[in-house]
N, CA, C and O atoms as a GROMACS GRO file, in nm:
protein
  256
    1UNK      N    1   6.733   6.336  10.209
    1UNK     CA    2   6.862   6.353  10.142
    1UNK      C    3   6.860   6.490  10.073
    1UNK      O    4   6.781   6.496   9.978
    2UNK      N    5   6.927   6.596  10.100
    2UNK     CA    6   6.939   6.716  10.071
    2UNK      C    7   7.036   6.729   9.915
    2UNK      O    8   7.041   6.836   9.856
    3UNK      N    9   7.098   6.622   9.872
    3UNK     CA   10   7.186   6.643   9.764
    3UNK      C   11   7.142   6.591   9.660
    3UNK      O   12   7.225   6.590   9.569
    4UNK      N   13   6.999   6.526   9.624
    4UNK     CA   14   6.934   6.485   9.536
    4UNK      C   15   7.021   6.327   9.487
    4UNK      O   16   7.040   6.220   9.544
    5UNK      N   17   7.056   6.382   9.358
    5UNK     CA   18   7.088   6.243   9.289
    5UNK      C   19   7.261   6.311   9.239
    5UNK      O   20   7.321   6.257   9.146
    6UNK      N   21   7.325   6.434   9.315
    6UNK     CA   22   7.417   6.497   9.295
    6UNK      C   23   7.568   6.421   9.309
    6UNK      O   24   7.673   6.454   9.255
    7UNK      N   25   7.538   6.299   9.406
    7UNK     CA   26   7.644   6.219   9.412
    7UNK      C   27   7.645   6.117   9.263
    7UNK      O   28   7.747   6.103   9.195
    8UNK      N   29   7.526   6.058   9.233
    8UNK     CA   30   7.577   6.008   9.172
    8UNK      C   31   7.595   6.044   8.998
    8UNK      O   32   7.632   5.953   8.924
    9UNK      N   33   7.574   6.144   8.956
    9UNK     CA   34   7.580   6.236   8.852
    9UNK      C   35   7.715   6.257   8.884
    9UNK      O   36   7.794   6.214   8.799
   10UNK      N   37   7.773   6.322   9.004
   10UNK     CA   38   7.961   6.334   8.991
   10UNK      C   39   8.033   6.175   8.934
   10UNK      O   40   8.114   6.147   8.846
   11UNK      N   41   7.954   6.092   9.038
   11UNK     CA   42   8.052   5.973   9.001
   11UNK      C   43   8.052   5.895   8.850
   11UNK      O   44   8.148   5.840   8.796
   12UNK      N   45   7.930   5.907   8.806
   12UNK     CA   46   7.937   5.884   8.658
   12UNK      C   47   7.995   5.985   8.612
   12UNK      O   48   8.025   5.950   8.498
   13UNK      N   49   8.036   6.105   8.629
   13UNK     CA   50   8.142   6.187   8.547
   13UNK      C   51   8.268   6.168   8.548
   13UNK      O   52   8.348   6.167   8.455
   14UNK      N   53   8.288   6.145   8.720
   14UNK     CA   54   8.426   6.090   8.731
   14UNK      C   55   8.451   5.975   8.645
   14UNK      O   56   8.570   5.963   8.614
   15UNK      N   57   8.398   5.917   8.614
   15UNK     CA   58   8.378   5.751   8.546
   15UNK      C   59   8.419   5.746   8.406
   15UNK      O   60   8.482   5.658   8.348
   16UNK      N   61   8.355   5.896   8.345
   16UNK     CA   62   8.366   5.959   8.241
   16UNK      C   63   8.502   5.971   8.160
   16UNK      O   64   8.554   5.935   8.055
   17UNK      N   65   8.528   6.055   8.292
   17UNK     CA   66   8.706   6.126   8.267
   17UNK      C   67   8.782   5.990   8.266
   17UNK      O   68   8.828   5.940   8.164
   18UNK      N   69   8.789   5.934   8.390
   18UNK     CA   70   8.861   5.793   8.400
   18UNK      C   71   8.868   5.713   8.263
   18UNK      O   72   8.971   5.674   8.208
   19UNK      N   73   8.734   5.697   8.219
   19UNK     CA   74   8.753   5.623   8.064
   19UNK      C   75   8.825   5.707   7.963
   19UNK      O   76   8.887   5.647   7.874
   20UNK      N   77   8.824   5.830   7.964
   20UNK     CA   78   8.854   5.932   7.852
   20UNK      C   79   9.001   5.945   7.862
   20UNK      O   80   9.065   5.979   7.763
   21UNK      N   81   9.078   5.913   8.009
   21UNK     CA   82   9.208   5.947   8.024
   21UNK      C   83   9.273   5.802   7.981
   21UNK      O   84   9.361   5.801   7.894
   22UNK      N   85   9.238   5.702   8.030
   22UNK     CA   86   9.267   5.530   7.938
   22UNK      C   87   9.302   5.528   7.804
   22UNK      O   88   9.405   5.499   7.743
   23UNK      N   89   9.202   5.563   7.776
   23UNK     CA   90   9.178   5.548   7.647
   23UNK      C   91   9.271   5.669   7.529
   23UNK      O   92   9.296   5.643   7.411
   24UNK      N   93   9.306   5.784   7.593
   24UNK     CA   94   9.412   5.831   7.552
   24UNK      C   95   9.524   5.785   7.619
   24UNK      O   96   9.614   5.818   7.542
   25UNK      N   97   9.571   5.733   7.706
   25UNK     CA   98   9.690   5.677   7.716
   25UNK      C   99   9.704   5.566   7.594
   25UNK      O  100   9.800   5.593   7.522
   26UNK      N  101   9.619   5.430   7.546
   26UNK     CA  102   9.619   5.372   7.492
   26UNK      C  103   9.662   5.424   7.335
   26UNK      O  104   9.764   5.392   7.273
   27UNK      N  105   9.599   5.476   7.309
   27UNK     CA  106   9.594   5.504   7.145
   27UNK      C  107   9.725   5.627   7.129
   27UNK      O  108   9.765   5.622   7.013
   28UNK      N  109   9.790   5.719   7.196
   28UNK     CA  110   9.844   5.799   7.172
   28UNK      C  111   9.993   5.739   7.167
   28UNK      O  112  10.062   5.798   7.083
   29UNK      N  113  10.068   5.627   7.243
   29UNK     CA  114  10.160   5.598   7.252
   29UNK      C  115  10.199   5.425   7.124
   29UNK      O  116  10.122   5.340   7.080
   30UNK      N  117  10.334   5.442   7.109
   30UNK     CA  118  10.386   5.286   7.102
   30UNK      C  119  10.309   5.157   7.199
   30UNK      O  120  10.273   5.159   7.317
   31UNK      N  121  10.301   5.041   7.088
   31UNK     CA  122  10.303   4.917   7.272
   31UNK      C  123  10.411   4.912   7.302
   31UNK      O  124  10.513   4.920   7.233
   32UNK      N  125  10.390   4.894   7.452
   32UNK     CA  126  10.522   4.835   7.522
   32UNK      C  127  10.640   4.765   7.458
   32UNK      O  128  10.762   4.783   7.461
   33UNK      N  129  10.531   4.650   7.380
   33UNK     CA  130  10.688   4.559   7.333
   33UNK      C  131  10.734   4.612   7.212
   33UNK      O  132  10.827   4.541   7.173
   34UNK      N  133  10.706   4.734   7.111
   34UNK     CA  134  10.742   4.759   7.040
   34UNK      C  135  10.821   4.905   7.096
   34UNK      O  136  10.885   4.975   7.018
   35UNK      N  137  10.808   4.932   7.211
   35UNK     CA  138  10.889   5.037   7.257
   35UNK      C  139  10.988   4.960   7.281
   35UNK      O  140  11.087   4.992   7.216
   36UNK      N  141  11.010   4.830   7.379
   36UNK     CA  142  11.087   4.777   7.434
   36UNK      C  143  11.196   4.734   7.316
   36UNK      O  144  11.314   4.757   7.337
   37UNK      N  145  11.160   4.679   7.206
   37UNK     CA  146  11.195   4.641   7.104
   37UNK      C  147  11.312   4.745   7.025
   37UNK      O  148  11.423   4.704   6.989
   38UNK      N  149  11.272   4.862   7.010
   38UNK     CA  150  11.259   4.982   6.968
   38UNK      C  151  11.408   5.035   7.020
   38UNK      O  152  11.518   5.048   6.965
   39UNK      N  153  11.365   5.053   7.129
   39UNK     CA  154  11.476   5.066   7.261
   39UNK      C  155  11.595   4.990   7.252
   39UNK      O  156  11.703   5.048   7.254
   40UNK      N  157  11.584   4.808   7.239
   40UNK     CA  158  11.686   4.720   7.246
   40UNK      C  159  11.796   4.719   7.083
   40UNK      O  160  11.901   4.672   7.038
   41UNK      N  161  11.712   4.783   7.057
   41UNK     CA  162  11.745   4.777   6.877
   41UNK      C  163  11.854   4.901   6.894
   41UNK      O  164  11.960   4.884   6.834
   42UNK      N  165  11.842   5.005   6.958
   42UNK     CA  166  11.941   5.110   6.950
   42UNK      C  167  12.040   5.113   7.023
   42UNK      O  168  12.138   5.185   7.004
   43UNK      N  169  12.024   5.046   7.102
   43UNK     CA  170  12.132   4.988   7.243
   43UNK      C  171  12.212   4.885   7.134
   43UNK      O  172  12.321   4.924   7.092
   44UNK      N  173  12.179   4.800   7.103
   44UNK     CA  174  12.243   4.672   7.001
   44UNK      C  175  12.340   4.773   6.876
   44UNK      O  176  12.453   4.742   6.838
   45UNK      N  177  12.283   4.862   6.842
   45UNK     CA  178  12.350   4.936   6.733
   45UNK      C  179  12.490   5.063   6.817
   45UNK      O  180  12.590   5.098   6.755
   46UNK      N  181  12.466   5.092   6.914
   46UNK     CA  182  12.521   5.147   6.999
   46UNK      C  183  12.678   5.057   7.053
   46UNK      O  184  12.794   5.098   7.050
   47UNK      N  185  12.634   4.949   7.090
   47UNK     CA  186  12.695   4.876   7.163
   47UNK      C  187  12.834   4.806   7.046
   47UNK      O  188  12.952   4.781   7.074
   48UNK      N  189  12.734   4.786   6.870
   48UNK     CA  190  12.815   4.758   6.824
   48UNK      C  191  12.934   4.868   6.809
   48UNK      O  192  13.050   4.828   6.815
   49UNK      N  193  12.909   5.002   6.790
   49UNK     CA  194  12.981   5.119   6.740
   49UNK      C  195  13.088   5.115   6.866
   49UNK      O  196  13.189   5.181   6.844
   50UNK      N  197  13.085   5.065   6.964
   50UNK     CA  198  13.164   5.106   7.107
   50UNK      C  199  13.260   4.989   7.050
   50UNK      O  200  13.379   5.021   7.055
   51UNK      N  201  13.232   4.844   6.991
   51UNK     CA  202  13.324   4.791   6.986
   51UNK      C  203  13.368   4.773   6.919
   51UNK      O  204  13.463   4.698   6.942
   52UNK      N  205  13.348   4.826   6.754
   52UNK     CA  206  13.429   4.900   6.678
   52UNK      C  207  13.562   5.004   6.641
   52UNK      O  208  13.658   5.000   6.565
   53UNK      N  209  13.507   5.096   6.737
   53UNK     CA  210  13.618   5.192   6.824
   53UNK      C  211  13.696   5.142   6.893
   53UNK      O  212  13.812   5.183   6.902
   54UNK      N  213  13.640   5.021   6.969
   54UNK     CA  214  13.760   5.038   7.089
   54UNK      C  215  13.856   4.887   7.001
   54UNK      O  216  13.963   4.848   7.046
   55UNK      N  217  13.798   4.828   6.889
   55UNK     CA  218  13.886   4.760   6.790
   55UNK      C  219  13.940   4.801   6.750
   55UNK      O  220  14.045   4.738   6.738
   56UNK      N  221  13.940   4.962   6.677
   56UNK     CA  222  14.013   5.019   6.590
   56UNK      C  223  14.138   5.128   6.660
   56UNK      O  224  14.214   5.208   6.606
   57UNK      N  225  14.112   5.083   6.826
   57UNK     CA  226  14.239   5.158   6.919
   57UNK      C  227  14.153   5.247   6.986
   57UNK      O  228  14.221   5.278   7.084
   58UNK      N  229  14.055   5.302   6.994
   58UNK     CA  230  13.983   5.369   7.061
   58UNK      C  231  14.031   5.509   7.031
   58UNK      O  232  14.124   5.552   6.964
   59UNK      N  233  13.893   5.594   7.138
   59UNK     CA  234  13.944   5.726   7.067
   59UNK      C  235  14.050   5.835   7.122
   59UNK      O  236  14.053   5.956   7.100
   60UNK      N  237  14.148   5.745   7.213
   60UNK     CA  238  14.311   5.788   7.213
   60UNK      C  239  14.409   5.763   7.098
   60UNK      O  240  14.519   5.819   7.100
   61UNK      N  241  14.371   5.674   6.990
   61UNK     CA  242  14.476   5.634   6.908
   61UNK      C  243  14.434   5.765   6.786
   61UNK      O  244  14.518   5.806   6.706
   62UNK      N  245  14.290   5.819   6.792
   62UNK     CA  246  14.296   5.915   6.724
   62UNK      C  247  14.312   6.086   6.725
   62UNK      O  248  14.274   6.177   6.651
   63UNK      N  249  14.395   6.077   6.862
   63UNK     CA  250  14.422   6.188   6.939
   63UNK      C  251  14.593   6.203   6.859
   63UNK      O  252  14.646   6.301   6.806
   64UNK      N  253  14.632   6.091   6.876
   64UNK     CA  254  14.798   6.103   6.844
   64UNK      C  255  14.865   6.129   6.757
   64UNK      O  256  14.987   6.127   6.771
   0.00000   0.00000   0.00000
């Protein structure tokens, strides 16, 4: 074997990175359900303001 122990020195590095890139995905972001949450919460506040407006004549009645 001409490459020594060179394969497997890459693959434990690769192994390396793989854990190092996880593990910043994990810790750098929101969880899911508090994104999801997060998300539904501004849509709900959104949704109320649309039907507010379009109670109060929408925004043609404040054109006129």
């Amino acid at each position: 074997m001409t490459r020594g122990n060179q394969r497997e020195m890459d693959r434990a590095k690769a192994q390396k990175k793989a854990a190092q890139q996880n593990k910043s995905k994990n810790s750098t972001g929101v969880s899911y359900a508090k994104r999801a949450e997060s998300d539904a919460e501004i849509m709900r506040a959104k949704q109320a303001a649309k039907e507010a407006l379009k109670a109060a004549g929408g925004p043609q009645a404040a054109k006129k």
